[in-house]
Phi, psi and omega in degrees: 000334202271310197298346183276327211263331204274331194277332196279332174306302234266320194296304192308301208312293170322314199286300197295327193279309172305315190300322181294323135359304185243359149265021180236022191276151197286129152258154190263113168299188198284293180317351189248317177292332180308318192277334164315281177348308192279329164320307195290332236249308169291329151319315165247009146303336145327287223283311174305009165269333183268305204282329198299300173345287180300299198307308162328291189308287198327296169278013157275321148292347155298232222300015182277318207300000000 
């Protein structure tokens, strides 16, 4: 019997300890989606900087030929 109040304790403790948990997750300012934005806006300005890349190299071996 004592081992069921020590497991039912330990579970709640646990149930409490997750909610208080997940009421302290950070919300995201104007500032932290901006800087998302700007993270994304430069990942792709990258990649369209990597194909302008290929495309030269293509086209300079091509006129190696």
């Amino acid at each position: 019997m004592m081992k069921l109040g020590k497991t039912t304790g330990t579970a709640l403790f646990m149930g409490a300890l997750l909610v208080a948990l997940s009421g302290c997750q950070k919300q995201e300012g104007p500032v932290e989606q901006a800087g998302k934005e700007v993270d994304k806006a430069m990942e792709s300005t990258g990649q369209q900087i990597e194909k302008a890349g290929d495309a030269i190299k293509d086209a300079a071996t091509a006129d190696k030929k």
